[in-house]
DODO-81944 format. One line per 10 residues: number of its first residue (from 1); their letters; for each residue x, z, y of C-alpha. Coordinates in steps of 0.5 Angstrom, whole numbers, always signed. Each point is the difference from the previous one (the first is absolute). Example, Ala and Ser with C-alpha at 12.3 -4.5 7.8 and 13.67 -1.06 7.14 Angstrom:
2
1 = as = +25,+16,-9; +2,-2,+7
***
This chain:
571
1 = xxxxxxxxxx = -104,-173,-75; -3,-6,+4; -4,+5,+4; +6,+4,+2; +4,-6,+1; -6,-2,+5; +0,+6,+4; +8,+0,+1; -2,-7,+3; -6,+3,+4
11 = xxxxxxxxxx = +5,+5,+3; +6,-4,+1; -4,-6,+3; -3,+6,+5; +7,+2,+1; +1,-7,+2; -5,-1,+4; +2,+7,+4; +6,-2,+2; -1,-6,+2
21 = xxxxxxxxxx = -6,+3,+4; +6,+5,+4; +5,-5,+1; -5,-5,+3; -2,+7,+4; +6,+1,+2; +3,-7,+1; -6,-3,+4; -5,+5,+3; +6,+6,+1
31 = xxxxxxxxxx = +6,-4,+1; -1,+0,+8; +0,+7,+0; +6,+1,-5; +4,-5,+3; -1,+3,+7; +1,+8,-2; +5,+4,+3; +2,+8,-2; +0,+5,+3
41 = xxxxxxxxxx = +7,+2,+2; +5,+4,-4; +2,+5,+6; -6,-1,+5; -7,-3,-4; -2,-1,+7; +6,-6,+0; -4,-6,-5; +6,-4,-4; +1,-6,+2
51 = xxxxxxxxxx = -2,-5,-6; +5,-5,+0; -3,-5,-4; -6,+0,+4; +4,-1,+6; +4,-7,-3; -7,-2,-3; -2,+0,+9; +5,-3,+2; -2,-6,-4
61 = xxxxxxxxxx = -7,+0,+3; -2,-3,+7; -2,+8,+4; -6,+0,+4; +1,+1,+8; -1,+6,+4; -4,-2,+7; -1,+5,+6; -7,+0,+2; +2,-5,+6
71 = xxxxxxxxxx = +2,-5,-4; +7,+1,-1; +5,-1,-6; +3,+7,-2; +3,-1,-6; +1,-7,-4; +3,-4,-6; +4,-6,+0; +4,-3,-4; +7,+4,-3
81 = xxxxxxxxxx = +6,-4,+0; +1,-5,-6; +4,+2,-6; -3,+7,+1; -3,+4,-5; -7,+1,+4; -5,-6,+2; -2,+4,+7; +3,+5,+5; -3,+5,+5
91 = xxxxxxxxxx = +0,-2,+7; -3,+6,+7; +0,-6,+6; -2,+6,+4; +7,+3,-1; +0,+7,+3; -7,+1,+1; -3,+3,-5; +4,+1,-7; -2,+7,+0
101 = xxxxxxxxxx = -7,-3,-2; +1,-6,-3; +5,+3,-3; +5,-5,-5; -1,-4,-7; +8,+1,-3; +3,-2,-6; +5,+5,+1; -4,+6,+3; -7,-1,-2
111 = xxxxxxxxxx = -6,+0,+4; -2,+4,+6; -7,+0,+5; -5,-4,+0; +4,-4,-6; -1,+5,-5; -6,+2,+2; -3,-7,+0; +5,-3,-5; -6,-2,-5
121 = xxxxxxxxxx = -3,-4,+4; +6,-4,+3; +2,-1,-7; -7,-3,-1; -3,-1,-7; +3,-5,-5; -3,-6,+0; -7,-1,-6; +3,-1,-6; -1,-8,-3
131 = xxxxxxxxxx = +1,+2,-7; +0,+6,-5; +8,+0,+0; +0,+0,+8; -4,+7,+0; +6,+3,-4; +5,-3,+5; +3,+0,+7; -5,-4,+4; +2,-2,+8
141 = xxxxxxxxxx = -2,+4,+6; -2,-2,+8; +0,+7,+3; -6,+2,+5; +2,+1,+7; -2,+7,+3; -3,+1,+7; +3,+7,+3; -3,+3,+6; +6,+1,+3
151 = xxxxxxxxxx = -1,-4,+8; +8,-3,+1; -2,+0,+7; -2,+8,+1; +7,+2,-5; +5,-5,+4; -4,+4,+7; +2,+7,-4; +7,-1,-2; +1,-3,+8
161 = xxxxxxxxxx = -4,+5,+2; +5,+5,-3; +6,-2,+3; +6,+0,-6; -2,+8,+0; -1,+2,-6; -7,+2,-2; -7,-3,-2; -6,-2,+1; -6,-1,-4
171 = xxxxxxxxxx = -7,-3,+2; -6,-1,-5; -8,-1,+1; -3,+6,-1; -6,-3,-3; +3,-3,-5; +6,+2,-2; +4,-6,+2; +8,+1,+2; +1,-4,+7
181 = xxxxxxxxxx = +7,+2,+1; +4,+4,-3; +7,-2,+4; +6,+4,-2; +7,+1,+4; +6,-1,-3; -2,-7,-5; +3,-5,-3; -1,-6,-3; -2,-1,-8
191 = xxxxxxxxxx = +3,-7,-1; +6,+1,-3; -3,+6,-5; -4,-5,-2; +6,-5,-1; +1,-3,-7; +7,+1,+1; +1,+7,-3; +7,+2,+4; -4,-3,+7
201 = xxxxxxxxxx = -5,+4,-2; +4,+7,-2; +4,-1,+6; -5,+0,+4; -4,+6,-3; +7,+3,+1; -1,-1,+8; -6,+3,+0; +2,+7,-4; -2,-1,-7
211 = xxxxxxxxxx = +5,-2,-6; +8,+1,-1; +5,-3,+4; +2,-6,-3; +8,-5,+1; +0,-6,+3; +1,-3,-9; -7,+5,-1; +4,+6,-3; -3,+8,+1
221 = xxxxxxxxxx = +4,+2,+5; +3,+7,-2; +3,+6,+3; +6,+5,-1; -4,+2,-6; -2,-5,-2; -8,+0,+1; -5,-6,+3; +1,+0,+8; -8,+0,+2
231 = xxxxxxxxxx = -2,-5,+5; -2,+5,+7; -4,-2,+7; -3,+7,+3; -5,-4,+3; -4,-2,-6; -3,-6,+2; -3,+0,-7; -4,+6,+2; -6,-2,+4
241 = xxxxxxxxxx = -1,+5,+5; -8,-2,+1; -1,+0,-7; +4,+6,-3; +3,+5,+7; +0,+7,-2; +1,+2,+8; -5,+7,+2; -6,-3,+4; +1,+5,+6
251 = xxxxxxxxxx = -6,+1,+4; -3,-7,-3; -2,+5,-6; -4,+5,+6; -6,-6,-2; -1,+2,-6; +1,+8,+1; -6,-1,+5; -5,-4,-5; +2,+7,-5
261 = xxxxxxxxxx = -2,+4,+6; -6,-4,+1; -2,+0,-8; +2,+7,+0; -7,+1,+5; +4,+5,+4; +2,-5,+4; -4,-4,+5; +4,-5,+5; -2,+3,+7
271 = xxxxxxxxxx = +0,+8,-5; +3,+5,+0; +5,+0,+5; +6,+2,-2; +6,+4,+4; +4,-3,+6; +9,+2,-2; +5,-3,+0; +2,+2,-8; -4,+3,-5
281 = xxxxxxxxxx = +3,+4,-7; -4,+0,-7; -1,+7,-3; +5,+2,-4; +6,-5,+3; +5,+1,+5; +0,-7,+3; -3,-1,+6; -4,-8,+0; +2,-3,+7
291 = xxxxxxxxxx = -4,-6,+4; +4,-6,+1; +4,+0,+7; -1,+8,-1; -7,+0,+5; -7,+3,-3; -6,-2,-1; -5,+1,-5; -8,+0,+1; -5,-3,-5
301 = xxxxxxxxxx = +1,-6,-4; -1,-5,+4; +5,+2,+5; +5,+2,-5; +1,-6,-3; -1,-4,+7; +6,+3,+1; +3,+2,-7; +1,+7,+1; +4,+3,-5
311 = xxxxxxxxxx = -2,+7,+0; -7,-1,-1; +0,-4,-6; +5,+4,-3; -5,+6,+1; -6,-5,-3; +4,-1,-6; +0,+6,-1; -5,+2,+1; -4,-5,-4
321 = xxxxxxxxxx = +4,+1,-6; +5,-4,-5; -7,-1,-5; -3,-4,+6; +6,-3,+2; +3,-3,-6; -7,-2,-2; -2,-4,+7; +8,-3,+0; -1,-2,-7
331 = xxxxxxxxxx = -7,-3,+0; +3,-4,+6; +6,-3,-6; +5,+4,+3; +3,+1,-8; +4,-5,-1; +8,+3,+1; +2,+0,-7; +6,+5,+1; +1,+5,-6
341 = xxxxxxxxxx = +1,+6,+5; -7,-2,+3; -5,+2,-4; -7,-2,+1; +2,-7,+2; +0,-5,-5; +5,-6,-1; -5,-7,-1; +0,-5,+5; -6,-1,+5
351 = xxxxxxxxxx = -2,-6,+0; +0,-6,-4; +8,-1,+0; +5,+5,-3; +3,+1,+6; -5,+4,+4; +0,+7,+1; -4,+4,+6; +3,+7,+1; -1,+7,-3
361 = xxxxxxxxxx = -1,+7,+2; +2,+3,-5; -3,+8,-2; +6,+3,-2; +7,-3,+1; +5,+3,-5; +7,-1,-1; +5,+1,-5; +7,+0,-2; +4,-3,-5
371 = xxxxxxxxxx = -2,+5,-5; -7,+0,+1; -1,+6,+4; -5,-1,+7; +5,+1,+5; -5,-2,+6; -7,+1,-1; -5,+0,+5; -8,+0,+1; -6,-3,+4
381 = xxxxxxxxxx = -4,+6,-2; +6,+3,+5; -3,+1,+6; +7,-2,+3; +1,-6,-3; -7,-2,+0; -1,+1,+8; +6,-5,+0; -3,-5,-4; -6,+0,+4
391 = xxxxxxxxxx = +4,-3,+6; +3,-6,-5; +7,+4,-1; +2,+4,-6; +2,-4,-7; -6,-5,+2; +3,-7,-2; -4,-6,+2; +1,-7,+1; -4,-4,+4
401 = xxxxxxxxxx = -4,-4,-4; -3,+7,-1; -1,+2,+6; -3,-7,+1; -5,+3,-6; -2,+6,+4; +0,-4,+7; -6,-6,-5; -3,+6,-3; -2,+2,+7
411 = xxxxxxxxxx = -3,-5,+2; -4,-1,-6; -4,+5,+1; +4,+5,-5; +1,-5,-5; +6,-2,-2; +3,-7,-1; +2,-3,-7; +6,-4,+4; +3,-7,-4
421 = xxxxxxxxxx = +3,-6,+1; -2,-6,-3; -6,-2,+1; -2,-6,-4; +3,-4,-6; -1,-8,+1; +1,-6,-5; +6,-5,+3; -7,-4,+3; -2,+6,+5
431 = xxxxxxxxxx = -6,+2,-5; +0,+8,+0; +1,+2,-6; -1,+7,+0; -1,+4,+6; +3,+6,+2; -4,+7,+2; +0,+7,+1; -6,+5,+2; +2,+5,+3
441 = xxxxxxxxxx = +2,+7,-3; -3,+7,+1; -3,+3,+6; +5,+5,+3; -4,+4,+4; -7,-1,+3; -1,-6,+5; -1,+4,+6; +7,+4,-1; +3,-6,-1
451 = xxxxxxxxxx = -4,-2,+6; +2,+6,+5; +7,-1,-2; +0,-8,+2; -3,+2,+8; +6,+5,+0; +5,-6,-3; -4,-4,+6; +1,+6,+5; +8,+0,-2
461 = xxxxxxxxxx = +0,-7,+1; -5,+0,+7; +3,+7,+4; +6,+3,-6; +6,-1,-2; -1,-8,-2; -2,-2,+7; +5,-2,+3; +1,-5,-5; -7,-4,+0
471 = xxxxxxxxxx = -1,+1,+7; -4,-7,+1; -1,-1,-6; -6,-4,-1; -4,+1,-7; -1,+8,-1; +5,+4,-5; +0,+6,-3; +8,+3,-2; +4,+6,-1
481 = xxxxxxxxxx = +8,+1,+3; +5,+4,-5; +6,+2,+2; +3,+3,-6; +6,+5,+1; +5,+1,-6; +6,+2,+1; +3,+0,-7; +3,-7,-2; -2,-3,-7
491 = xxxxxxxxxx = +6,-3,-4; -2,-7,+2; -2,+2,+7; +7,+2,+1; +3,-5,-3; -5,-5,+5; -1,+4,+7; +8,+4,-1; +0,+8,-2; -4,+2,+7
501 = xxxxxxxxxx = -5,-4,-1; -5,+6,+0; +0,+0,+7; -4,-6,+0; -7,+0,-1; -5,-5,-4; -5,-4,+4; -7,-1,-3; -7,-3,+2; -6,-1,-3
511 = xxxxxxxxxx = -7,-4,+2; -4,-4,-1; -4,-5,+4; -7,-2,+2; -3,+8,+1; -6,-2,-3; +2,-6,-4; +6,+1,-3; +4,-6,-1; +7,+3,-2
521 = xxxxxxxxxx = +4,+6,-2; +6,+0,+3; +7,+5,-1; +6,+0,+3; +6,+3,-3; +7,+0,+5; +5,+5,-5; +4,+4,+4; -2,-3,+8; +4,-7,-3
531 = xxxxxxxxxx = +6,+4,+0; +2,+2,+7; -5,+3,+4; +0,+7,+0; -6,+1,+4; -5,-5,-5; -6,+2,-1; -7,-4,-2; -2,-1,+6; +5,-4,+3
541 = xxxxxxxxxx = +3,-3,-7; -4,-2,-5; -7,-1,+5; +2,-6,+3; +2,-3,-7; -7,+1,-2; -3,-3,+7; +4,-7,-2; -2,+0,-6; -8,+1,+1
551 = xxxxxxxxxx = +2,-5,+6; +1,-5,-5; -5,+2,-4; -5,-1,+5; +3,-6,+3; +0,-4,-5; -4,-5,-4; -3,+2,-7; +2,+7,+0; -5,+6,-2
561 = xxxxxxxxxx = +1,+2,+7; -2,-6,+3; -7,-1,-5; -1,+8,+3; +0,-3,+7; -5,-5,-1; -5,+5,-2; +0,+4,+6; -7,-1,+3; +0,-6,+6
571 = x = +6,-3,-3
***
């Protein structure tokens, strides 16, 4: 009996001590990451549920700063309104001019940007514990800060250059991947999202487009039948044109249908020439492709692009098919466009914050109607469509973070960047904590395709479409112009531009800069000619906001392109 007795004591001393072993497990060494979980969303996994015990335990603990490269405070915690039950409250001191990076702390809504991104860092680790009982409990927390690469001196000169036109532009140093500008028109101003104060800060979600309308007392306003009211602004100044637009790149896209044609080894810059006209066919279409201004051209691939003929890279891209095409356009990151009747694009983000998406080309377009059943099918193995897709129309969507990409991967030598945001974390003293970094990604194609298409992107720029534009210019750039003709309207489009908005062209550039010592990627995006310029085009719109970028980017002090400068010989 005594041994039997001894043995129930052995276990359920084991028993014990299991217990007690999983509830230190969970309660110390694993309580960071239960108390920070956030579920994938019922309707949309993708959505992160917002964890609101969590949040209310942040708003007691004294956030870390977000600093842009050059010294300047983007985001901030001050101390909240006495009375209140949060310790801190989130201030942007740059206001309208990054909060689609920085993104936004919110007590209400969540957190968006580098906030999420880099929340585990800004909240910081618990003080180390004194005793036994303080390991099993909530500790005080300073937050580190975080540097992003982000130059507020080059973003306010993007959002200047664009001139309250609606558009974006992105520019990263292709070498490491960092962002130096990722400006987007409409913005806003985060500050009162990020309000303690719930009714300023659903008011101002409201203004912004999001949530339902409220009264003046706080109550849902309804309509005739009795539904929520939704909050609407058809600019959708949430939306950051540069990080996630959805626009066709025109004859920006013609780039990379020449580094397929090269990769393909049936194509050489100066061979083989192709036919001069003034339109083109693909076999078993009935549309006939025309050159922009209804003028012929053709000839190699060096003149095609020089002067972006429509007709000679639509007949490349079918002639080097949809297998190399997808492959080259791919490899270059051009997956990213998350749109279920896209297929072969992908829906992650392409960077370090959520909110990045480059484009796609997609391989098939499917449509369906409310029953399930394919209304609109269309695919890049159809020399048609594929023959589109090859001068940057069809249902090409990019944006110009994705463009930028493509215009980094280039100046690479075929390797394609891993483009972020932060840079390095620092402790409250300036000590680095951590640094930041990304090697670059997979070679996209050989170097001397890439090579041969940056002497092309330099004839554009030296005698082409783009000349112009950089006429004096004193540090050589290479670029491609895209003038992207859609005469059918997206929903939000119309809602933006007005029902005849297909008139209206989209304004691209790409580039980077120096030739031989690339500094800087660059894209620009003018969505719809700025909304009132019919005969907009690449060249005349979205090329002179590049040049005022690389201006300031080359004029200023600190920048990569000014450490570029001062490596050139016999300076």
């Amino acid at each position: 009996m005594d041994r039997r007795i001894r043995h129930i004591a052995l276990l359920l001393t084991l028993l014990l001590l299991a217990i007690a072993m999983r509830s230190g497990w969970v309660q110390g060494i694993r309580a960071e990451e239960i108390a920070t979980y956030e579920p994938p969303g019922k309707v949309n996994p993708e959505v992160r549920t917002r964890n609101q015990f969590r949040i209310f335990q942040e708003c007691r603990w004294e956030r870390g700063d977000i600093l842009s490269a050059d010294g300047q405070v983007l985001a901030e915690t001050v101390p909240a309104e006495a009375g209140r039950r949060c310790q801190y409250e989130r201030r942007y001191p740059q206001g309208e001019l990054v909060p689609h990076i920085v993104g936004q702390w919110s007590l209400h809504f969540g957190k968006t940007g580098l906030e999420a991104a880099y929340n585990k860092e800004l909240v910081g680790e618990p003080a180390p514990p004194e005793t036994l009982a303080e390991f099993f409990s909530e500790r005080p927390r300073i937050g580190n800060n975080l540097v992003s690469t982000l130059d507020t001196r080059l973003q306010a000169a993007a959002l200047s250059a664009l001139g309250g036109r609606r558009g974006g532009v992105v520019a990263l140093n292709p070498a490491t991947g960092a962002v130096l500008a990722a400006a987007s028109n409409p913005t806003y101003n985060p500050d009162p999202l990020a309000s303690n104060d719930r009714s300023a800060a659903v008011r101002a979600r409201c203004a912004l487009g999001l949530g339902v309308r409220l009264t003046e007392s706080g109550q849902v306003v309804r309509d005739a039948e009795g539904q929520p009211v939704p909050c609407e602004n058809p600019k959708a100044p949430l939306v950051s044109v540069a990080l996630q637009g959805r626009r066709p790149p025109g004859s920006s896209f013609k780039v990379v249908t020449a580094a397929a044609a090269l990769e393909s080894g049936k194509y050489k810059p100066t061979r083989p020439s192709l036919p001069v006209r003034g339109a083109y066919t693909a076999p078993r279409d009935t549309r006939a492709i025309g050159n922009f201004g209804g003028g012929s051209c053709g000839g190699n691939l060096t003149a095609a692009l020089t002067v972006s003929c429509n007709t000679a890279f639509a007949e490349i891209a079918v002639d080097v098919g949809a297998d190399q095409l997808l492959k080259t356009a791919h490899a270059m990151g051009l997956d990213r466009g998350g749109q279920a009747s896209l297929r072969g694009c992908e829906s992650e983000p392409s960077s370090d914050i959520a909110e990045t998406r480059t484009g796609c080309l997609p391989s098939e377009l499917v449509e369906r109607d409310s029953s399930g059943k394919a209304k609109r099918q269309e695919k890049l193995s159809t020399a048609g469509f594929r023959a589109r897709a090859g001068f940057g129309q069809w249902v090409l969507q990019v944006s110009p973070f994705g463009m930028a990409t493509v215009a980094a991967t280039i100046a690479n030598g075929g390797f394609v960047p891993q483009p972020r945001f932060g840079e390095k974390i620092i402790d409250r003293t300036g000590r680095t904590v951590r640094d930041i970094r990304t090697a670059l990604g997979p070679q996209a194609m050989s170097s001397s395709s890439a090579e041969a298409v940056g002497g092309m992107m330099r004839s554009v720029v030296t005698s082409g479409t783009a000349a112009r534009a950089f006429s004096g210019f004193p540090i050589p750039v290479a670029g491609k112009t895209g003038t992207a003709q859609q005469p059918s309207c997206a929903k939000d489009e119309q809602a933006i531009f007005g029902r005849n908005c297909g008139r209206l062209p989209h304004a691209w550039f790409i580039a980077y800069a120096p030739v031989k010592d690339p500094a800087i990627a660059i894209a620009v995006l003018v969505e719809r000619g700025g909304g009132n310029n019919e005969e907009a085009t690449g060249g005349q719109v979205a090329a002179p906001i590049a040049r005022k970028v690389l201006e300031a980017c080359f004029g200023l002090p600190g920048t990569p392109c000014a450490d570029a400068i001062a490596r050139e010989p016999g300076r």
